[in-house]
KESEBA-493321 format. One line per field, with one value per residue (C-alpha): residue in three letters; x, y, z. Coordinates in Angstrom, 2 decimals, decimal comma. Example, Ala and Ser with C-alpha at 12.3 -4.5 7.8 and 13.67 -1.06 7.14 Angstrom:
aa <- c(ala ser)
X <- c(12,30 13,67)
Y <- c(-4,50 -1,06)
Z <- c(7,80 7,14)
//
This chain:
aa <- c(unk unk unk unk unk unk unk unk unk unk unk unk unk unk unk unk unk unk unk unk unk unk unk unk unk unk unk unk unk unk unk unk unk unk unk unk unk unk unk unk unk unk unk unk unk unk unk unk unk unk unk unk unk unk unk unk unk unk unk unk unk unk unk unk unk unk unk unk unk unk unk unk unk unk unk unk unk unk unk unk unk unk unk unk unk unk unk unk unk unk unk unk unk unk unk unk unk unk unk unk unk unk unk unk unk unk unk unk unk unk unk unk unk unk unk unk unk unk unk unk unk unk unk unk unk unk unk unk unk unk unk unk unk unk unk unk unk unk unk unk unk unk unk unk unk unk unk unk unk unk unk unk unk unk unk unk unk unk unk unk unk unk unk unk unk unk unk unk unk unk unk unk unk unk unk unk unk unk unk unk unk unk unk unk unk unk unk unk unk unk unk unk unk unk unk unk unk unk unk unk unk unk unk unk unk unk unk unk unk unk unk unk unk unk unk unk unk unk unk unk unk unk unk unk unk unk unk unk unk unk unk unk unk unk unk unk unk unk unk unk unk unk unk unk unk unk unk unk unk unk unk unk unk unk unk unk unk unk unk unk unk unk unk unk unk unk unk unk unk unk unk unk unk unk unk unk unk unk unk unk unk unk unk unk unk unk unk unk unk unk unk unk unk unk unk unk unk unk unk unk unk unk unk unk unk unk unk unk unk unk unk unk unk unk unk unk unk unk unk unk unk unk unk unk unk unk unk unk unk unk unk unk unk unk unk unk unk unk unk unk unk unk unk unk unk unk unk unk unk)
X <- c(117,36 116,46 112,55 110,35 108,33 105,48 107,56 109,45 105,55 104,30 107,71 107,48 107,90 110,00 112,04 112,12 115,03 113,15 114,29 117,06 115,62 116,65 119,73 121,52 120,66 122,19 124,99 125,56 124,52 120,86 119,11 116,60 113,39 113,70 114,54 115,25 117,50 120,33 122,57 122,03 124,04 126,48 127,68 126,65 128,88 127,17 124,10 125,46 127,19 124,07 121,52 124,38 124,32 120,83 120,58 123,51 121,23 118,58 116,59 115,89 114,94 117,04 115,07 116,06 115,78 113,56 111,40 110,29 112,46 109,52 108,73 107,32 110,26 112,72 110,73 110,88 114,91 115,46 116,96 114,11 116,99 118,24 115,15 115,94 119,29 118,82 116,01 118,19 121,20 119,27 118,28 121,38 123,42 120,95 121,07 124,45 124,33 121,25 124,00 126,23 123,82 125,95 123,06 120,13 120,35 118,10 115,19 115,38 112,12 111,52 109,63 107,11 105,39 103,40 104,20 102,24 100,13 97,64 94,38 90,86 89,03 91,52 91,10 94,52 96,28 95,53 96,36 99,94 100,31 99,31 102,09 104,59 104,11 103,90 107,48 109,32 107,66 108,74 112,71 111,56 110,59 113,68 116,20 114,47 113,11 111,77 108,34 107,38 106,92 104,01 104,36 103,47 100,23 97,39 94,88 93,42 92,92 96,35 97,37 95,01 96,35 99,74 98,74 97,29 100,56 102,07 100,09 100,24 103,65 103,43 105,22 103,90 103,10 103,33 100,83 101,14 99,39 100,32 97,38 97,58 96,79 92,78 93,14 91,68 92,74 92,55 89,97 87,82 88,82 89,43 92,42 91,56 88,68 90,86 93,90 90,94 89,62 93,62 93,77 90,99 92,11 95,61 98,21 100,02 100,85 99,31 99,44 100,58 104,27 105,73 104,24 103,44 105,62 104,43 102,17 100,01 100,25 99,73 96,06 95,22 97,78 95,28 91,95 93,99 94,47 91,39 89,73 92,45 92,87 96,41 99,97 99,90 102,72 103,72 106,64 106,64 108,48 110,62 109,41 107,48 104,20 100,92 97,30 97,69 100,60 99,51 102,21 106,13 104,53 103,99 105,53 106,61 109,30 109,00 113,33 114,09 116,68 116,87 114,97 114,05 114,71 111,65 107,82 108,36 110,62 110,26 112,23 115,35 115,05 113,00 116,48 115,07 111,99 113,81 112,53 115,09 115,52 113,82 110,62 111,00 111,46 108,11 106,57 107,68 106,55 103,15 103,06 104,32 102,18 98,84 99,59 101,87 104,40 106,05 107,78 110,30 110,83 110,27 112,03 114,27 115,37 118,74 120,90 120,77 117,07 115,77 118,25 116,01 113,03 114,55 115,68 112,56 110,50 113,24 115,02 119,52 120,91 124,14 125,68 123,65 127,17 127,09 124,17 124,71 126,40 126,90 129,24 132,70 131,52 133,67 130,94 127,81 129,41 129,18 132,63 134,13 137,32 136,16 137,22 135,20 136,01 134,49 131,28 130,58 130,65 127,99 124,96 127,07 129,37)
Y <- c(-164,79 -161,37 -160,58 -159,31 -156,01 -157,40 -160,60 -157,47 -155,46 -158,55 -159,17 -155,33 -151,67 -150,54 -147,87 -146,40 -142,97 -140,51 -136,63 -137,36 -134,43 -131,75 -133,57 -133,39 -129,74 -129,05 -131,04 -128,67 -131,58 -130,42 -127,40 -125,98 -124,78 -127,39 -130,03 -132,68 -135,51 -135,07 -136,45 -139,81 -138,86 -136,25 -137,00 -141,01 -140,93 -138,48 -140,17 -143,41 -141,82 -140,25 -143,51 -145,47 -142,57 -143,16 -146,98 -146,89 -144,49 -147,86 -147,77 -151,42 -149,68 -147,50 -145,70 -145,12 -141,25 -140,95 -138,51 -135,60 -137,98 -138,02 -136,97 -133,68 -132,67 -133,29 -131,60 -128,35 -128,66 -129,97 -133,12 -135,98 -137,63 -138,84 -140,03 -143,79 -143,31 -141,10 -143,67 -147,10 -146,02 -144,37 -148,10 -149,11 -147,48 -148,24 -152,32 -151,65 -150,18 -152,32 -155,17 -153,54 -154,35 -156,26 -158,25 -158,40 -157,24 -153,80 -153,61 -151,93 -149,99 -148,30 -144,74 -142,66 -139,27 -136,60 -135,38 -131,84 -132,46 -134,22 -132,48 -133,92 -131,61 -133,11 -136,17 -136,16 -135,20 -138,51 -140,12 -138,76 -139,16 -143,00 -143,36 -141,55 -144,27 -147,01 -146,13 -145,58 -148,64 -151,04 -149,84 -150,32 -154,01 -154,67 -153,72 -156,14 -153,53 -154,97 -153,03 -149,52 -146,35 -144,28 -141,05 -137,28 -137,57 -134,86 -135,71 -139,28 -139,75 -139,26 -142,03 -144,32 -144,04 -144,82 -147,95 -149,47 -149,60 -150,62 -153,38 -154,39 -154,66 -157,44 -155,33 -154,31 -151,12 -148,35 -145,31 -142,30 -139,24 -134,85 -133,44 -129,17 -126,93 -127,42 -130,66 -132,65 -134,31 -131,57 -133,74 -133,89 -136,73 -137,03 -138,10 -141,61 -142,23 -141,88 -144,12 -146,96 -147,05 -147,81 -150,42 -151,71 -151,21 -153,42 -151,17 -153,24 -149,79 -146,32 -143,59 -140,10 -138,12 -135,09 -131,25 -131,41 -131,53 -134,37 -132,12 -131,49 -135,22 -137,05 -136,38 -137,40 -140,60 -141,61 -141,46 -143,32 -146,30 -146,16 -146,57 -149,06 -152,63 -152,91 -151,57 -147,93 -145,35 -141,75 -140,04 -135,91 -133,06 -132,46 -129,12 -127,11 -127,04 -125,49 -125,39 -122,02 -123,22 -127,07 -127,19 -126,10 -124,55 -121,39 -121,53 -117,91 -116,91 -113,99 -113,94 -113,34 -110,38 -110,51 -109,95 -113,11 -113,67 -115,96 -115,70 -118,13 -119,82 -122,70 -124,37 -122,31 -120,66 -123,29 -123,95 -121,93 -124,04 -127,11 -129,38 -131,12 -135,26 -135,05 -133,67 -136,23 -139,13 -138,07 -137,84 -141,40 -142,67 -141,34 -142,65 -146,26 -145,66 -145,63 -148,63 -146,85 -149,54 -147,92 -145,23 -141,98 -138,61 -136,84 -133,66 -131,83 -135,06 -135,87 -139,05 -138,58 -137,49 -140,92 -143,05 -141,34 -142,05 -145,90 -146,51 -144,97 -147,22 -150,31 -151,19 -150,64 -148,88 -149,92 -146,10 -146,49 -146,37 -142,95 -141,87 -138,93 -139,86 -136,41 -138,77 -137,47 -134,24 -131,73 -129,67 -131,52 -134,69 -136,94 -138,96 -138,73 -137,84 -134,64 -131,51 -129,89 -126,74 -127,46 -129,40 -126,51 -123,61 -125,31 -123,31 -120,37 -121,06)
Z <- c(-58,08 -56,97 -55,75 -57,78 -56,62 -55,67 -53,38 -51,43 -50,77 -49,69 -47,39 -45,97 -47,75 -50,77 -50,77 -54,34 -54,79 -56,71 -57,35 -59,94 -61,53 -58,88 -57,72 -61,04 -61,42 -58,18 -59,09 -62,10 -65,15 -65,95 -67,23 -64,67 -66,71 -69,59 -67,13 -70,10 -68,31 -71,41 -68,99 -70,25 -73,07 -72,00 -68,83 -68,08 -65,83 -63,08 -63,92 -62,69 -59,56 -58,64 -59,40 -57,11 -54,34 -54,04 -54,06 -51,47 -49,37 -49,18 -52,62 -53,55 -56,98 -59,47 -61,49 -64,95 -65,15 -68,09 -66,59 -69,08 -72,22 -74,01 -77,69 -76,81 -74,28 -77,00 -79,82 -77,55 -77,21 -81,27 -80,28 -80,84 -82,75 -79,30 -77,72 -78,26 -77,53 -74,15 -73,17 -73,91 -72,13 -69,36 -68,53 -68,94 -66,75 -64,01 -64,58 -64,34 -60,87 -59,79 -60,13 -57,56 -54,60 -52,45 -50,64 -53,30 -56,52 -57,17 -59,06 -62,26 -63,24 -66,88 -66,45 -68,46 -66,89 -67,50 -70,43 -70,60 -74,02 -72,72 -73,48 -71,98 -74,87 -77,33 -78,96 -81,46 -77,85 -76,37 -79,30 -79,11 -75,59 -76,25 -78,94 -76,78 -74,11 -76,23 -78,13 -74,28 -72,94 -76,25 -75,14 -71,71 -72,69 -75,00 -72,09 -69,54 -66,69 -63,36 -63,89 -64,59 -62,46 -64,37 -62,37 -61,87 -63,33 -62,96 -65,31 -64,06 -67,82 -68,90 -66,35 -67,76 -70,94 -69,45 -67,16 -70,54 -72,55 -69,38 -69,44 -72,72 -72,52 -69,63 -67,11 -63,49 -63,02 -60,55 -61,17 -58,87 -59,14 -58,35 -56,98 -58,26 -55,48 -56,28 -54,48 -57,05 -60,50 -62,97 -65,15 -61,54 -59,96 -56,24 -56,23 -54,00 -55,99 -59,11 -57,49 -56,60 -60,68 -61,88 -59,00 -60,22 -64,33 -63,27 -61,36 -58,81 -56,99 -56,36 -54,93 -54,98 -56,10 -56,42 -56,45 -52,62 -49,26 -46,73 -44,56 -47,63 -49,16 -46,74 -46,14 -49,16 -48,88 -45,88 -47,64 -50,76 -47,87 -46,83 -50,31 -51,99 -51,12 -52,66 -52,44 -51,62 -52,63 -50,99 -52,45 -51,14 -52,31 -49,37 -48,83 -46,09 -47,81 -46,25 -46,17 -48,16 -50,61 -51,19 -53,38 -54,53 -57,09 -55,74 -51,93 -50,79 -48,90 -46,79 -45,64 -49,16 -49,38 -53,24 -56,62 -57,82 -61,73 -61,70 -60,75 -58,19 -55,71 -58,31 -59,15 -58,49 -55,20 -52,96 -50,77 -47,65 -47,68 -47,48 -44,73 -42,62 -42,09 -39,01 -40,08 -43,08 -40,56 -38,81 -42,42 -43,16 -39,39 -40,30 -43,60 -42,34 -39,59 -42,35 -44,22 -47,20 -48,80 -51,25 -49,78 -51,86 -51,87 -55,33 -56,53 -53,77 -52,49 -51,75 -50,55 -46,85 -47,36 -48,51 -45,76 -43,32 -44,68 -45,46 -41,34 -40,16 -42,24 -40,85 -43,09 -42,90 -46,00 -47,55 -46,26 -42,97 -41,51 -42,02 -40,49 -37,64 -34,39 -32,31 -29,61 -30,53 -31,74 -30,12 -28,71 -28,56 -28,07 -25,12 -25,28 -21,89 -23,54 -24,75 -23,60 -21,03 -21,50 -24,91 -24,63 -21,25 -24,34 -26,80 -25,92 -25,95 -29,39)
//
């Protein structure tokens, strides 16, 4: 019988894949701007590749990608028709991969999100942002999910809202928060104090996701530890954010050679600010380091990103076999069978 989450935090951290969102518009199946995960439906079959590419890479959960398939999302894109559908199968296909683990079975988890409605001066908005939670979390329920990843929240409220109908439903629940670039909750809340109240209301797991790169998370990740007494969660943006620019929201970059169709470098032009696995490994050494358990990367991630951050934290992914070995390399190699005249010409190539 596989672990539940909360056996594997109390046997040593969790590795969950995030950044489906990203990855599948990269990989040319999802619409950048409406960033509705249709793929579900239209192409299952990428979705499952990529949920299995990042299990392989050492998630112990697959995520159903269900992020932004919410009532509102598909109102704005005329398809609420398929909401169940997109939502059912989206589980689906990941119990199907979960069952490929070849040592323990992977967790399954069901996920709601922000979903951009949510009004604190509005009554009738939290209403509807209740119901929209409580219809994803009944199919959540029906298909049998592990627990639930409540995520990318930045009204404290908002995730409230969503930790009760996770609740009600029985499941266990993961609540992590984006922090805007005032530092705070947008509803006031510093961000600890806001993680210690849904401890407190239930949540087996908080923490923080998404919107900033680890330099600017993971000061708040620390005073998180220091205020909670449970399971703590970081899951960046792997991107080269500053004091200045908190977040991806509105990161510059000065090498740009070209007009830019959009206000930003988000979402479509962030590549240059990319960090690389190495300054992700000393992210996730820090983060280990501070007491985090629950360890991702959010939107920008890829594959090989998240193995890094799964070795560093100790634990051997299934594709850990391919993780870089410079030996034979022909240049910067150190086989003694390499060619001299080679490896002598690397600094020079």
């Amino acid at each position: 019988m596989k672990r539940t989450l909360e056996q594997r935090l109390q046997e040593g951290p969790v590795v969950c894949g995030e950044g489906y969102l990203f990855e599948l518009e990269r990989r040319g199946y999802l619409q950048a701007g409406s960033f509705v995960p249709e793929v579900a439906l239209e192409n299952p079959q990428a979705l499952k590749q990529t949920y299995r590419d990042y299990m392989n890479a050492g998630s112990d959960v697959v995520l159903a990608f269900t992020y932004n398939a919410h009532r509102e999302k598909m109102r704005i894109i005329g398809k609420e028709d398929l909401l169940e559908p997109l939502n059912r199968e989206a589980i689906r296909l990941a119990k199907e991969v979960a069952k490929e683990h070849p040592t323990e079975e992977a967790l399954v988890a069901g996920n709601v999100s922000n979903t951009n409605l949510f009004d604190p001066e509005d009554p009738e908005s939290k209403e509807k942002v209740r119901n929209m939670f409580a219809e994803m979390l009944t199919w959540c329920k029906e298909e049998g999910v592990d627990f639930v990843n409540g995520e990318t929240f930045y009204y404290y409220e908002e995730a409230q809202i969503a930790l009760e109908e996770i609740l009600k439903h029985d499941l266990p629940a993961v609540i992590t928060l984006g922090v805007m670039g005032e530092n705070k909750m947008r509803d006031g809340y510093e961000v600890d104090e806001a993680c210690q109240k849904l401890q407190e209301n239930g949540a087996l797991v908080v923490g923080m996701n998404c919107f900033r790169g680890p330099a600017t998370m993971q000061p708040f990740v620390d005073k998180i530890r220091e205020t909670v007494d449970g399971f703590v969660a970081a899951l960046p943006v792997p991107y080269r954010t500053t004091e200045e620019h908190p977040t991806f929201f509105n990161l510059p970059d000065g090498g740009c050679s070209c007009h830019l169709p959009t206000e930003t470098t988000f979402p479509t032009s962030l590549d240059p600010l990319y960090c690389n696995r190495y300054e992700i490994a000393n992210w996730a050494k820090e983060a280990y380091d501070a007491g985090v358990n629950y360890f991702g990367l959010c939107c920008g991630a890829s594959p090989t990103m998240l193995r890094e951050v799964a070795e560093t934290v100790g634990r051997e992914a299934i594709n850990s076999k391919y993780s870089p070995n410079m030996e034979k390399h022909f240049l910067f190699g150190s086989d003694d069978t390499l060619k001299s005249h080679n490896t002598h010409y690397r600094t020079r190539a």
